[in-house]
Every structure is written in structure tokens, then in C-alpha cells.
C-alpha positions as CSV (number, residue, x, y, z in Angstrom):
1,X,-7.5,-6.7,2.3
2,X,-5.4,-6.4,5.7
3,X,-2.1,-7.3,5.4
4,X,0.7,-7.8,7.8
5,X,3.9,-7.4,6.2
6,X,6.9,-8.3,8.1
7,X,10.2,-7.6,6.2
8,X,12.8,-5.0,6.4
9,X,13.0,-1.2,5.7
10,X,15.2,1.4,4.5
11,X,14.9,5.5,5.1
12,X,16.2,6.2,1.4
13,X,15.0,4.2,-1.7
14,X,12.3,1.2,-2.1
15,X,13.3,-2.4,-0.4
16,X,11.3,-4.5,1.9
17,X,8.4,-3.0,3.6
18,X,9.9,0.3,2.2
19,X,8.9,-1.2,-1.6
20,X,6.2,-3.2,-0.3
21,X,3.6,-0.9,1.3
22,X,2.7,1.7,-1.3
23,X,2.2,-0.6,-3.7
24,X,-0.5,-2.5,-1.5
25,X,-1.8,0.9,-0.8
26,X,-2.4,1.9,-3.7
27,X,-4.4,-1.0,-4.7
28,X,-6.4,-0.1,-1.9
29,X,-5.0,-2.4,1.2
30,X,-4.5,-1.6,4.8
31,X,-1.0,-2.6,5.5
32,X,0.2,-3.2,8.9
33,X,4.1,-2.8,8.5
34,X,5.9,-4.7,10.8
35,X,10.0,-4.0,10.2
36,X,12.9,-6.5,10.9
37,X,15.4,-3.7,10.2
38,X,15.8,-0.3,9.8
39,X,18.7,1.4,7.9
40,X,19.2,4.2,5.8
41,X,19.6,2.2,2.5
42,X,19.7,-1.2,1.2
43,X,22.9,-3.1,1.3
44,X,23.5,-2.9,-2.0
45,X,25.3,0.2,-1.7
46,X,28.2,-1.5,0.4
47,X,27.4,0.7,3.4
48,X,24.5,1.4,5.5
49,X,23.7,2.6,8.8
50,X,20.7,1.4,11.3
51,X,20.4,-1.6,13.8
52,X,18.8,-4.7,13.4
53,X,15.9,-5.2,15.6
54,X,16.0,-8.3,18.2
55,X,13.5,-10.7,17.2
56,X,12.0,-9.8,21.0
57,X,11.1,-6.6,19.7
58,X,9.7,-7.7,16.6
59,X,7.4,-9.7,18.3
60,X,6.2,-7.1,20.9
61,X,5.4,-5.4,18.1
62,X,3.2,-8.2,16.4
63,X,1.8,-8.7,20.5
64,X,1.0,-5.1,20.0
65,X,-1.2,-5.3,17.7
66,X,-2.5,-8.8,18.4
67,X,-4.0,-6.7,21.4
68,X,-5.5,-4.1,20.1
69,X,-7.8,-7.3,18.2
70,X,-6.6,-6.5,14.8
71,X,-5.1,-10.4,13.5
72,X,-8.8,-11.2,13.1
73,X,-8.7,-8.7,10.8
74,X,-5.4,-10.3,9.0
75,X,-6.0,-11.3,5.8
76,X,-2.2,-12.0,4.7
77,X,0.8,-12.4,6.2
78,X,3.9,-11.3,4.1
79,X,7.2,-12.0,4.9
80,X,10.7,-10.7,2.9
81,X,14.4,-10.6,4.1
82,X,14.6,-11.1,7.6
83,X,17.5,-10.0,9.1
84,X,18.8,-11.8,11.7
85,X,18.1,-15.8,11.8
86,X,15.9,-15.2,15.4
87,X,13.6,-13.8,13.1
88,X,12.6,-16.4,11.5
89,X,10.6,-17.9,14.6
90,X,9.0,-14.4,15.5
91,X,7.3,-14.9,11.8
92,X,6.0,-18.3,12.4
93,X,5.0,-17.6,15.8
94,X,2.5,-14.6,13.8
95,X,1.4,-16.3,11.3
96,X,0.4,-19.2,13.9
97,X,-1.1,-15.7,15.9
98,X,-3.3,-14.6,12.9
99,X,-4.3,-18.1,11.7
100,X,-5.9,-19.1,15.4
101,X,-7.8,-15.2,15.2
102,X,-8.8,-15.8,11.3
103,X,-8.1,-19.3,9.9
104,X,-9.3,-18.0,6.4
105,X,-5.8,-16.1,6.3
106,X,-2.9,-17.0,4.4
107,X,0.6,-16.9,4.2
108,X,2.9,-15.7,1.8
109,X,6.8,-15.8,2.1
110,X,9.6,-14.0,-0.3
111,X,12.4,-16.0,0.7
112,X,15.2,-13.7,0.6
113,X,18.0,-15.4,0.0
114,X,20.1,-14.2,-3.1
115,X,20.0,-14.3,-7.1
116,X,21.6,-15.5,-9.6
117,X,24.2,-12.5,-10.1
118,X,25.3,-12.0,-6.5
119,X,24.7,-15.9,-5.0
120,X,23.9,-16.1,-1.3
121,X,23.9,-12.9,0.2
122,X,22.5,-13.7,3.5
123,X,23.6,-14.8,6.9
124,X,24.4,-18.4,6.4
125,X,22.2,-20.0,9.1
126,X,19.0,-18.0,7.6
127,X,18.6,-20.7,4.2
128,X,18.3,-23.8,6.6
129,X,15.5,-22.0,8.4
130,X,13.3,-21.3,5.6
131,X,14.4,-24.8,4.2
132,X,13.2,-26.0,7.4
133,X,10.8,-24.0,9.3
134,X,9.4,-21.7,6.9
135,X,8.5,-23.7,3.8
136,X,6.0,-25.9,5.6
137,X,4.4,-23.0,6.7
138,X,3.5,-21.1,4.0
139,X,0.8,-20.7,1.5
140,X,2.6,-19.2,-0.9
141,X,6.2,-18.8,-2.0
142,X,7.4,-16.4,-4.4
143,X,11.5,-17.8,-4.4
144,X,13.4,-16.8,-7.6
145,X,14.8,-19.3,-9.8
146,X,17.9,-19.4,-7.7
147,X,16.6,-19.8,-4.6
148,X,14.1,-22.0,-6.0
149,X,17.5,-24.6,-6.5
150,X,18.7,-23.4,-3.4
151,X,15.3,-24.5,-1.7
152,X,15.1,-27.8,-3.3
153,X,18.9,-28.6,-3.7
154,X,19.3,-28.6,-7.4
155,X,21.3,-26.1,-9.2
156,X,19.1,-24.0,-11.7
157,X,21.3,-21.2,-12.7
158,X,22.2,-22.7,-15.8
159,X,19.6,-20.6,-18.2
160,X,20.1,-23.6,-21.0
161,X,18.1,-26.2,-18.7
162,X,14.3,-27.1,-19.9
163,X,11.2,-25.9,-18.3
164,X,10.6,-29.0,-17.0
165,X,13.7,-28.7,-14.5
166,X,12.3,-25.9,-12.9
167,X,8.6,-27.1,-13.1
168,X,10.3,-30.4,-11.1
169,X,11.5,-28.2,-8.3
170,X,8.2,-26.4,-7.9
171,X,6.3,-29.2,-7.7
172,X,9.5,-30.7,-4.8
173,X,8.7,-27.8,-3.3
174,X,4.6,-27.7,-3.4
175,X,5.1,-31.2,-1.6
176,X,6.4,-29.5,1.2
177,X,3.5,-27.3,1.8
178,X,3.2,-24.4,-0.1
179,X,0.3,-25.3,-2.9
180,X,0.9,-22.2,-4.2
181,X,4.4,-20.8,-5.9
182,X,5.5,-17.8,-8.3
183,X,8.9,-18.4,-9.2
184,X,10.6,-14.8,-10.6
185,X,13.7,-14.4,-12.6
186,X,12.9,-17.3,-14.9
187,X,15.2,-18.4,-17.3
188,X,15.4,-21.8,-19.3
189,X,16.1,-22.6,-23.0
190,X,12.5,-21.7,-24.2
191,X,13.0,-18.4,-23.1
192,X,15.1,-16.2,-25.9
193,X,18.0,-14.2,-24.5
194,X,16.5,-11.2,-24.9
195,X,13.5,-12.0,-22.1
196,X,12.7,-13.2,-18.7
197,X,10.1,-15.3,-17.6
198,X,7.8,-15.6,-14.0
199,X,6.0,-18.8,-13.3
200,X,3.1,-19.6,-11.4
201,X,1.9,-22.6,-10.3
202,X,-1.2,-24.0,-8.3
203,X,-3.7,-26.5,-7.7
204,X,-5.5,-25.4,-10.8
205,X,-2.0,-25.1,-13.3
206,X,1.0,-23.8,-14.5
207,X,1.2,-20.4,-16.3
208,X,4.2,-18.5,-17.4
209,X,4.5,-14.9,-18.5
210,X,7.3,-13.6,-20.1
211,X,8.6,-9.6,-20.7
212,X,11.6,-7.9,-22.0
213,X,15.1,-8.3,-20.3
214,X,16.0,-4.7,-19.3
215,X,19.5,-4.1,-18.5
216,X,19.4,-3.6,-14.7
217,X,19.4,-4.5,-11.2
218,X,17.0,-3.1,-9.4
219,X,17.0,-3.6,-5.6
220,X,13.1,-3.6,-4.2
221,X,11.9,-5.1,-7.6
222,X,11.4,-8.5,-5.9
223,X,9.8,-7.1,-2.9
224,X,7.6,-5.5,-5.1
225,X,6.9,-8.8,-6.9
226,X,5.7,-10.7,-3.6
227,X,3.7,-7.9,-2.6
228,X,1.4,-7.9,-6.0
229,X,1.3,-11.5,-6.5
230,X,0.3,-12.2,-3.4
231,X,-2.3,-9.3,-3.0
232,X,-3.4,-10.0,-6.5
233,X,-4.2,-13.5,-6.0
234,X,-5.8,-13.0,-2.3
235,X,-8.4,-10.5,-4.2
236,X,-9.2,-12.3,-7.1
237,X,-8.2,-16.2,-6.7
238,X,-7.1,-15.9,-10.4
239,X,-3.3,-16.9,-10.7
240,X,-3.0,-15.9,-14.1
241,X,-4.9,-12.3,-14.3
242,X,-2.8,-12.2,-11.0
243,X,0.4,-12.8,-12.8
244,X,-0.3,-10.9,-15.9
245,X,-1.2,-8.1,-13.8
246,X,2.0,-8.6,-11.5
247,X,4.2,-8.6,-14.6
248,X,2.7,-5.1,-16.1
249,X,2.9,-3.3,-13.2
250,X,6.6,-4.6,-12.2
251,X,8.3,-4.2,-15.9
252,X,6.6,-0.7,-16.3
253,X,8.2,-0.3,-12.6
254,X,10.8,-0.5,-14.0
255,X,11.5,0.5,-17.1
256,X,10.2,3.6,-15.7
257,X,13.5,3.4,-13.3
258,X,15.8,2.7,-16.2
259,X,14.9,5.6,-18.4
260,X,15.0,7.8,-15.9
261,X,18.9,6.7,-14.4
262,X,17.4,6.2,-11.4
263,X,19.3,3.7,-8.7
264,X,16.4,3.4,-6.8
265,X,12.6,2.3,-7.9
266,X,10.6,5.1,-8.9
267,X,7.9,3.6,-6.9
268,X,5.6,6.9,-6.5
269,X,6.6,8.0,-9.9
270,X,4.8,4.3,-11.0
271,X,1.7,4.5,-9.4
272,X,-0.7,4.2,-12.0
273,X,1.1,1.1,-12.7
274,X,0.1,-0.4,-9.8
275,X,-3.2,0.7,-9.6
276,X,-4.1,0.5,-13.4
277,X,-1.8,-2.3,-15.1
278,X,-1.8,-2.5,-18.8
279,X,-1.9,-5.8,-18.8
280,X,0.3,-5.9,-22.1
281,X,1.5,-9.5,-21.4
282,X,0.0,-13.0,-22.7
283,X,0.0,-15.2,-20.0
284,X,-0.2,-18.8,-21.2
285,X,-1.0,-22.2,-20.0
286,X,2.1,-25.0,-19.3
287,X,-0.2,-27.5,-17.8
């Protein structure tokens, strides 16, 4: 597949396009980056140098390539943290761009908003526009579970709430247009303490995987997440080898990253995990 991936990137360590791209590479896609941001690390760290691009020149940038014929070409758009809120219209304005050269395309969206752990960790006007704006739009959504509640305006961070909460928000959400929706960081009072789950849902179902709980935050992981999923799905049209795929290569991702001490993804150290996923995972079947 081609795949246009507008998110943000960092010099040092793995987030956005920076955690993104190899991944997809590996598997064997072309990946047009397209970066909101460039600093020298994730914010995570407290403190980070780099500008934040105008949307303007984000989209000269997309025009760019729009001239050189390559959206017919565009198989997925990809979209992560964005930035600034201007952004958010320079994304709709390329996927409307790709979908007029190649109306078989699709649209997937990460919407970056926070987690569980840290809350709401973007600029405050940014949530109303993917409420809003970018929700319709997309094909896909790959929200965690709290920004899943933040989406639908239900709070889900209580991890002793049934299945059926969360599967209630999806669905609020798939009425809004995205048929399809991977919902990461799962946790609900089937799932024991000691694991996490990822559900999927389309047309065709509901699936849920679920792995070990490893002891870490890992900036990037999510990023990574999207990318798979969404690249997974687009090549096969199978959401659950897509997720049982997805959930190999991300937990050996990263317990790679714990044994090793690392603060950053050992995304290059992981490869084979992208490209060869062990698949250790049942997936199975809510509905």
C-alpha cells in the first residue's frame, strides 16, 4: 500500500511519524510522511526543542505532492497528534484531496488526545475538532479507552465497568461515521488486573484480544498501534488476524523495550516483530 501519514516527529526516539514509518516499511509500504511538528523528542521529557509547523505549510506540503500525481496513488491516510488546532482542517482538506484522486482510499485517525494516566494532554481547542470535524470523516478510529469516553462524553476510566460500557460508546461513535474502531488500552472488569485488552469492532463484529500488563509507559506505542491496525486491515480486510497480528508485534515491541531499560521504543531492534508476528494471542469473538 501507499500511505500518507500526517502526524508529528521527533529527531531522538519513536513518536508519531518517527514511530510510525518503519514499522509500515517494513511490512513492505511506501509511506509518504507528512510532519505537523518537528522537535528533538517527545514531550514527555518535559522539555523539547523544534517549531511547530503552520498548518499553511503543512498543506503546501500535501499540494506538493498532490502535484507531482501521487494521491491517486494514496491508499490510506493516517493521521496522529496534530499539533496546533489549524491542523486539524489541513487533514480534512487531504483526505477530501486523496478521496476525489482515488475514492477506494480510506481514512484512518489516532485521535491523540491523552490516556488514562496523564488525562488531556493536548491544547484544549484540539478535542472539539476531532469531536466535531474529524470523527465524521474517518474510516477508522483507533481512540483509546479514554479518549474513547472523551469522544462520546461518558467517563470510562473506571477499569471495574462491563464490556458492554465501552462496546456502547463504540457503537455512539460508529453512528457518527467511522464503521470501523480499534479501541487500545482496554480495561473493564472481565479483564484480570494482570492484563490489557484492544477491541475492534466493524460491520462484521466485535473481537477483543488481550496480553500481559507490562509495567511501563512507552511513548510511540500508540502510534505504533494505529499504524499496524490500520495497515493490517487495508491488506487483508480481516479485523481479527489484523488485531491478533497488531497485538504480537506491539507487546513484543515492547517488552523488548522493557528488558532492555530503554526509554524509548526499540523500534529497529523489533523488526522481525513487525514483519513476522508471532501471533501468540487468541483473539476471540464478543458479537
Amino acid at each position: 500500500m501507499r500511505i500518507l501519514s500526517i502526524q508529528s516527529a521527533v529527531a531522538y526516539g519513536h513518536v508519531g511519524n518517527s514511530a510510525a514509518a518503519f514499522p509500515l516499511q517494513r511490512l513492505g509500504h511506501e509511506v509518504l510522511a507528512v510532519n505537523t511538528v518537528q522537535f528533538s523528542n517527545h514531550t514527555g521529557y518535559g522539555a523539547w526543542r523544534g517549531p511547530v509547523f503552520a498548518g499553511s505549510d503543512v498543506q503546501d506540503v500535501i499540494i506538493g505532492i498532490e502535484e507531482r500525481g501521487a494521491l491517486a496513488e494514496v491508499d490510506l491516510v493516517l493521521s496522529g497528534y496534530q499539533g496546533s488546532p489549524e491542523i486539524a482542517a489541513v487533514i480534512l482538506d487531504a483526505v477530501a484531496r486523496v478521496k476525489r484522486a482515488n475514492p477506494a482510499a480510506t481514512y484512518a485517525c489516532d485521535p491523540v488526545m491523552g490516556n488514562a494516566r496523564s488525562g488531556c494532554f493536548v491544547d484544549p481547542a484540539i478535542p472539539p475538532l476531532i469531536r466535531e470535524q474529524i470523527v465524521p470523516a474517518a474510516d477508522l478510529l483507533t481512540p483509546n479507552q479514554f479518549e474513547l469516553g472523551e469522544l462520546v462524553g461518558a467517563d470510562l476510566s473506571d477499569g471495574e465497568r462491563p464490556v458492554t460500557d465501552v462496546l456502547d460508546a463504540v457503537e455512539r461513535l460508529r453512528d457518527r461515521g467511522p464503521r470501523t474502531v480499534l479501541v487500545t488500552s482496554v480495561d473493564h472488569h472481565q479483564v484480570p488486573a494482570d492484563q490489557i485488552a484492544m477491541i475492534a469492532v466493524t460491520d462484521a463484529g466485535t473481537w477483543q484480544v488481550r496480553t500481559p500488563r507490562l509495567p511501563m509507559k512507552a511513548n510511540g506505542s500508540g502510534d505504533v498501534t494505529a499504524a499496524l491496525f490500520a495497515s493490517h486491515l487495508g491488506s487483508s480486510a480481516d479485523p481479527s488476524g489484523a488485531l491478533a497480528r497488531t497485538a504480537s508485534s506491539v507487546f513484543d515491541l515492547l517488552d523488548a523495550t522493557l528488558t532492555a531499560g530503554s526509554r524509548e521504543l526499540l523500534l529497529v531492534e523489533s523488526q522481525q516483530a513487525f514483519a513476522h508476528p508471532a501471533e501468540q494471542f487468541a483473539v476471540e469473538q464478543l458479537r
